[in-house]
PADRENLO-927087 format. One line per field, with one value per residue (C-alpha): x, y, z; residue in one letter; residue number from 1. Coordinates in steps of 0.1 Angstrom, whole numbers, plus 5000, padded with zeros to 4 digits. Example, Ala and Ser with C-alpha at 12.3 -4.5 7.8 and 13.67 -1.06 7.14 Angstrom:
BEGIN
X <- (5123 | 5137)
Y <- (4955 | 4989)
Z <- (5078 | 5071)
res <- (a | s)
n <- (1 | 2)
//
This chain:
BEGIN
X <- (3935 | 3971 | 3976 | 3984 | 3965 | 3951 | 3921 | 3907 | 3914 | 3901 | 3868 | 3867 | 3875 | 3850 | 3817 | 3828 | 3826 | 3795 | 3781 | 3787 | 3780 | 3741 | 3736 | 3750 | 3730 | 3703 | 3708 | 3710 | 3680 | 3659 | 3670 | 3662 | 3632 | 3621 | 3645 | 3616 | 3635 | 3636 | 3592 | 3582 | 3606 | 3586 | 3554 | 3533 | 3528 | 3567 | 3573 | 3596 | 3608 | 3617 | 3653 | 3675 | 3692 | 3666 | 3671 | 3687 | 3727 | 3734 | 3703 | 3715 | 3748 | 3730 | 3711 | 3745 | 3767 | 3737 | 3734 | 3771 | 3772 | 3743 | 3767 | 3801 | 3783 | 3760 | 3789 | 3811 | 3785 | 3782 | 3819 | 3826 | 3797 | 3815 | 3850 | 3838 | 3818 | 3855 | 3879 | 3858 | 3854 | 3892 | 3884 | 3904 | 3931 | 3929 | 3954 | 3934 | 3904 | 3920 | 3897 | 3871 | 3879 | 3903 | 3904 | 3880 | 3910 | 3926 | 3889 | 3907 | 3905 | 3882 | 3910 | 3917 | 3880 | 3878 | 3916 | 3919 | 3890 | 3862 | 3864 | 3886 | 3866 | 3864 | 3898 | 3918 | 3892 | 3883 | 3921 | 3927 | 3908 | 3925 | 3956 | 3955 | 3939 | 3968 | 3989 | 3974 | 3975 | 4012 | 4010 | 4037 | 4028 | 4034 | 4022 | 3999 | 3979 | 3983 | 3968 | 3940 | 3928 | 3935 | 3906 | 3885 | 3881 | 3882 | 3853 | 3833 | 3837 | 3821 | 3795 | 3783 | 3785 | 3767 | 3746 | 3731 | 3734 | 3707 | 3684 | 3679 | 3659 | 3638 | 3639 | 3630 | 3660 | 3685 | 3711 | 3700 | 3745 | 3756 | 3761 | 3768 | 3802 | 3813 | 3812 | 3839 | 3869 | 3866 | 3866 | 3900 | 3913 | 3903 | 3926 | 3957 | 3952 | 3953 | 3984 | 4003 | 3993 | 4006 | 4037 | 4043 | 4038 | 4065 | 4043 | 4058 | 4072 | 4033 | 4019 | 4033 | 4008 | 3986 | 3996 | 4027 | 4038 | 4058 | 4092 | 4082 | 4082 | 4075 | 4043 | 4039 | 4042 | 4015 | 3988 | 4000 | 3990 | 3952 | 3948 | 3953 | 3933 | 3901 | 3899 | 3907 | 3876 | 3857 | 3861 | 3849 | 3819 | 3806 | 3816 | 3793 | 3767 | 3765 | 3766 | 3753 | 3717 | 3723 | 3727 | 3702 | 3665 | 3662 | 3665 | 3647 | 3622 | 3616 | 3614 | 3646 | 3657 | 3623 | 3631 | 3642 | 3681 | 3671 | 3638 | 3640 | 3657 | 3673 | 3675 | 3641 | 3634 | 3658 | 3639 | 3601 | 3615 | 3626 | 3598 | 3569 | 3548)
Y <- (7114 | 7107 | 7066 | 7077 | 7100 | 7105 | 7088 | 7123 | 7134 | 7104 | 7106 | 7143 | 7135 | 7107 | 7128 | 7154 | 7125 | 7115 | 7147 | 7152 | 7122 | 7123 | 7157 | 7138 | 7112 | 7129 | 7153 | 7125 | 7112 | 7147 | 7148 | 7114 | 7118 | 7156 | 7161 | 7174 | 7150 | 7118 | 7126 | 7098 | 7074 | 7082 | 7078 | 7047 | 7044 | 7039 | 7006 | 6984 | 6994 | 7033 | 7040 | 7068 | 7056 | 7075 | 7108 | 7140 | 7138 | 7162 | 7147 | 7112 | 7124 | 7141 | 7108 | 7084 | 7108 | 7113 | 7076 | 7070 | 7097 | 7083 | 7049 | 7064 | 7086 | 7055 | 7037 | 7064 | 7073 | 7032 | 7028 | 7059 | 7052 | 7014 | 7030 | 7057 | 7030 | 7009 | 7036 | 7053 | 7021 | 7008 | 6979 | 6993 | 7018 | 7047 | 7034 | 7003 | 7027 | 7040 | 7060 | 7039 | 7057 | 7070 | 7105 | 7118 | 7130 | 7100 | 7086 | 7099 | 7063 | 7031 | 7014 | 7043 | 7045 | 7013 | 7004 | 7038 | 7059 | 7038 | 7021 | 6984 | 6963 | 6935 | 6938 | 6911 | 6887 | 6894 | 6892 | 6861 | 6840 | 6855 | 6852 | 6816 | 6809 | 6827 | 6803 | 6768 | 6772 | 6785 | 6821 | 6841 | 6863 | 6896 | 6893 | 6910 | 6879 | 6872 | 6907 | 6903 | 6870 | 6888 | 6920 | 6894 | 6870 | 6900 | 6916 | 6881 | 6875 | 6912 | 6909 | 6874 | 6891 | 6924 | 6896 | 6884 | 6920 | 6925 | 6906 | 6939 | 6953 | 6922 | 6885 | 6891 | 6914 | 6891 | 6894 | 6927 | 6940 | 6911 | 6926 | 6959 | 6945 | 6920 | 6950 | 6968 | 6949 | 6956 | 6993 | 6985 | 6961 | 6992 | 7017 | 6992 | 6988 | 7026 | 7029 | 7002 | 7014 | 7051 | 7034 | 7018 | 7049 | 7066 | 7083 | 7071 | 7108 | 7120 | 7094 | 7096 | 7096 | 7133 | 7124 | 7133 | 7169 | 7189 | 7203 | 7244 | 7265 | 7237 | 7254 | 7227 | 7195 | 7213 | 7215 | 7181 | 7170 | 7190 | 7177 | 7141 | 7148 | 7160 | 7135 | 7106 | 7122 | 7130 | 7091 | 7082 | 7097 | 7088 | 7050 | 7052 | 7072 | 7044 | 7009 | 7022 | 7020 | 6982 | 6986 | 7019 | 7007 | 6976 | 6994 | 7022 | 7003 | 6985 | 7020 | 7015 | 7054 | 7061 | 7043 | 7067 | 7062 | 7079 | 7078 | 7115 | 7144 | 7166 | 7189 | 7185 | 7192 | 7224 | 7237 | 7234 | 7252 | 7280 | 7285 | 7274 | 7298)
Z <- (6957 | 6972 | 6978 | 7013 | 7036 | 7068 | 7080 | 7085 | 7050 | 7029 | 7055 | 7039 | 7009 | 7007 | 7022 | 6995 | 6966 | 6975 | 6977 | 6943 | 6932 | 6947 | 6931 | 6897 | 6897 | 6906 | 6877 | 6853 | 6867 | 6860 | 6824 | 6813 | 6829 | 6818 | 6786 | 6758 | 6735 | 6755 | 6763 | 6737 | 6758 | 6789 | 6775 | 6779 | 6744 | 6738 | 6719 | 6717 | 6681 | 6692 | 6696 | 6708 | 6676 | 6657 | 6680 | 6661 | 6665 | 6690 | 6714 | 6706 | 6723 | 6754 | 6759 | 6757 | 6780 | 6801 | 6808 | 6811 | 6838 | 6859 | 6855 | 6871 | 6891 | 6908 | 6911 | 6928 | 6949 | 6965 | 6965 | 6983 | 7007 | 7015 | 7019 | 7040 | 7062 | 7063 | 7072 | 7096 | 7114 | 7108 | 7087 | 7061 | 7057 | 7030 | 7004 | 7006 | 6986 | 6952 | 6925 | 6913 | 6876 | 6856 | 6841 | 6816 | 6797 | 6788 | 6771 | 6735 | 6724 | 6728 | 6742 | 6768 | 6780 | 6787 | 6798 | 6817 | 6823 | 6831 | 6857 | 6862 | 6891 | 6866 | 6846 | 6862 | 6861 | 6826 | 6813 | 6827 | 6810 | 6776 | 6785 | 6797 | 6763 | 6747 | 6770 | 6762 | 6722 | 6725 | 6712 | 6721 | 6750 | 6741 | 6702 | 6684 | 6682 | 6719 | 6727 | 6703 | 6721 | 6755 | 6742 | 6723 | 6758 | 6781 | 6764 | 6759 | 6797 | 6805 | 6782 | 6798 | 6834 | 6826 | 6809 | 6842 | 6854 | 6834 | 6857 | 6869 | 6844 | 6843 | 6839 | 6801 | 6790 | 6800 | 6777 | 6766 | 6770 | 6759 | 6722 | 6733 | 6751 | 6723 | 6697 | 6719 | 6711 | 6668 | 6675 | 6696 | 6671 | 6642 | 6661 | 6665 | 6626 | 6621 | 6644 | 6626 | 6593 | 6602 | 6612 | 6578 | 6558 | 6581 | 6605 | 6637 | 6650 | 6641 | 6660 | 6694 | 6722 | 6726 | 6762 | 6756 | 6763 | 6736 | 6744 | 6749 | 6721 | 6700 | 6681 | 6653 | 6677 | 6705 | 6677 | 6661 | 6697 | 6702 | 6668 | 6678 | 6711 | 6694 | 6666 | 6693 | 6714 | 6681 | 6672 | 6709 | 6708 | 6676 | 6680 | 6716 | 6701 | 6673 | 6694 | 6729 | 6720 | 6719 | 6757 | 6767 | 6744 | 6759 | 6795 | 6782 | 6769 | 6805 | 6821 | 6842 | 6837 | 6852 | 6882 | 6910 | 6917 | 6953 | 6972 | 6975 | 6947 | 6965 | 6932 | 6931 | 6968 | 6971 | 6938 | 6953 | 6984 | 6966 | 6941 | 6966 | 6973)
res <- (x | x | x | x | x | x | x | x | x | x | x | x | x | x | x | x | x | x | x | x | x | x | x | x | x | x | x | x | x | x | x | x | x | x | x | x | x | x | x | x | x | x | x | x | x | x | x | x | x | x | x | x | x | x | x | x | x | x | x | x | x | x | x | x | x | x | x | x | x | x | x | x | x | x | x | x | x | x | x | x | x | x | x | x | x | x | x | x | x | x | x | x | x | x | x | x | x | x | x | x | x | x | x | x | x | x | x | x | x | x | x | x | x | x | x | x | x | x | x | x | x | x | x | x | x | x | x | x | x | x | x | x | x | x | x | x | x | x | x | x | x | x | x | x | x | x | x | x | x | x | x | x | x | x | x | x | x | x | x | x | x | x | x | x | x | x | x | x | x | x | x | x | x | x | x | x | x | x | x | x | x | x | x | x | x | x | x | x | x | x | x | x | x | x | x | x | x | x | x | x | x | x | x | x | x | x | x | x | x | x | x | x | x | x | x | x | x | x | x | x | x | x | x | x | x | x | x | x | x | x | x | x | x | x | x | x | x | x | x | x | x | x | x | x | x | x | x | x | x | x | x | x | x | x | x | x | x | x | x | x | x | x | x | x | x | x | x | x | x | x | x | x | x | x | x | x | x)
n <- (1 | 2 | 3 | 4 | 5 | 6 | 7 | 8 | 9 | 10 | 11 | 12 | 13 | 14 | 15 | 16 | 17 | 18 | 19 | 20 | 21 | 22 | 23 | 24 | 25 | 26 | 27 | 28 | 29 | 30 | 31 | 32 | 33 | 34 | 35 | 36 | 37 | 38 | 39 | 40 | 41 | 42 | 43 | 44 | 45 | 46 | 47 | 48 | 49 | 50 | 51 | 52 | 53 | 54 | 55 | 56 | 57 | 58 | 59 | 60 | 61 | 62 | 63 | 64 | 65 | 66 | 67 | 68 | 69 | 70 | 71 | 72 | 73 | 74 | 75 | 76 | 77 | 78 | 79 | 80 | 81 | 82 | 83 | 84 | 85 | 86 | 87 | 88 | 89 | 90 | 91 | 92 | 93 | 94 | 95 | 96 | 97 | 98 | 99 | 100 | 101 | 102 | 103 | 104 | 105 | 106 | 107 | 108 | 109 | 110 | 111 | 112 | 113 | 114 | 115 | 116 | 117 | 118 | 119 | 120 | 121 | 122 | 123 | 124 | 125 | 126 | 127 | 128 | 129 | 130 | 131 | 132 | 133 | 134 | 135 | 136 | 137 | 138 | 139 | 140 | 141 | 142 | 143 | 144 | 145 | 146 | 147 | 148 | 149 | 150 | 151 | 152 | 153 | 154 | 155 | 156 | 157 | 158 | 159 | 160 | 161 | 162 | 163 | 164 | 165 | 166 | 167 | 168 | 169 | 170 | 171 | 172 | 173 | 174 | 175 | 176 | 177 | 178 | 179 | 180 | 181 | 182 | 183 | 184 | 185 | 186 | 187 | 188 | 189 | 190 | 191 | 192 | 193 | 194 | 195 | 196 | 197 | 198 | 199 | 200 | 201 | 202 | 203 | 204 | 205 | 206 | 207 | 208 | 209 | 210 | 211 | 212 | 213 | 214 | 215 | 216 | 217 | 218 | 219 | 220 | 221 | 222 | 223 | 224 | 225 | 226 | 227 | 228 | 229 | 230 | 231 | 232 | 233 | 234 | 235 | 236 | 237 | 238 | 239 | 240 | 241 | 242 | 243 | 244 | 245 | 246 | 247 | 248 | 249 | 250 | 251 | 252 | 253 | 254 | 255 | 256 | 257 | 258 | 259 | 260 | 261 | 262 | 263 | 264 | 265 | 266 | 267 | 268 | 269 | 270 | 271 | 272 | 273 | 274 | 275 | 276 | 277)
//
């Protein structure tokens, strides 16, 4: 979305975003709900011991993007309903409503996902914190340890907010992100690692960033590139497919995917229309 439009336009663009955003979080409701898979989670016999953990790979992936999805798409959908609300009535001006997330593209590391994808309501107040800790024991600001204190606060921060977050699940799962969050900063600290140590064996031409477009006709640094990409995304997944179930059993195990996101599916609805007879 440009920073600078017409009222018109964003009001366009806005009704078209949430749209999308009901039918997607109405999808992601349907599956977590009806996936064959996910039917001993929607049982009343479920205990508190099961875990999507235990699910076959490829389902333990559906499961994690599914509930990501239902996360941005939730999200979208509210902020996109306030800005709408605020433009159309002049409270706000268009530019003041930039995209609540990044692109899905850039997600080809930890650090992207959450620096650059997901999305960054929180970011300022959870850097701060870090940094002024950075400033009071007199590390150099832009050091490697500096940066490391910056992730390691940030994260600590987001994992006691999410923390009482949790309230909406229920009074007893309190808590239930709080590890979920403070895990996210060693797989950040693990990539830095790998970058510096590809830089000390004299890999700093292979490493530039997959971002980063190859002059044309240049065969060799085009796949050098994919290659990157599809470990980077390859890595991604499998380090939220290992540590999310810290933050989806506990809400699974309340029933919070069961709860209905809408009052009414309108996937559901258009469907018993059609097939009624």
């Amino acid at each position: 979305m440009p920073r600078y439009c017409t009222k018109l336009k964003f009001c366009v663009y806005a009704l078209q975003n949430l749209f999308f955003n009901l039918l997607l979080a109405d999808l992601v409701q349907i599956i977590l709900q009806e996936a064959p898979f996910l039917r001993n989670f929607n049982s009343e016999l479920h205990g508190a011991n099961d875990s999507i953990g235990s699910l076959p790979y490829l389902q333990r992936v559906v499961c994690v993007a599914t509930w990501f999805l239902g996360g941005y798409a939730g999200i979208r959908f509210y902020y996109f309903t306030v800005a709408l609300v605020c433009v159309g009535l002049g409270v706000s001006d268009p530019q003041n409503w930039p995209e609540a997330f990044g692109s899905w593209k850039e997600a080809y590391s930890v650090r992207n996902f959450w620096g650059k994808t997901w999305h960054q309501f929180i970011r300022r107040f959870c850097v701060y914190p870090g940094r002024k800790l950075a400033e009071m024991i007199g590390v150099a600001p832009k050091s490697l340890i500096a940066a490391s204190i910056q992730i390691y606060v940030a994260f600590f921060v987001s994992a006691l907010m999410h923390s009482l977050g949790d309230y909406m699940v229920g009074r007893d799962y309190v808590g239930i992100s709080f590890r979920f969050f403070c895990l996210q900063p060693f797989a950040i600290t693990f990539e830095e690692l790998v970058k510096i140590t590809a830089l000390r064996l004299g890999l700093k031409n292979k490493l530039s960033k997959p971002s980063t477009l190859p002059a044309r006709g240049s065969t060799s640094a085009n796949a050098s590139a994919t290659v990157k990409r599809v470990v980077g995304y390859m890595w991604v997944v499998w380090w939220f497919t290992t540590t999310a179930p810290f933050l989806i059993d506990p809400a699974m195990q309340a029933g919070f995917h069961r709860e209905l996101i809408f009052p009414r599916s309108p996937i559901r609805s258009v469907v018993n229309v059609l097939f009624s007879e």
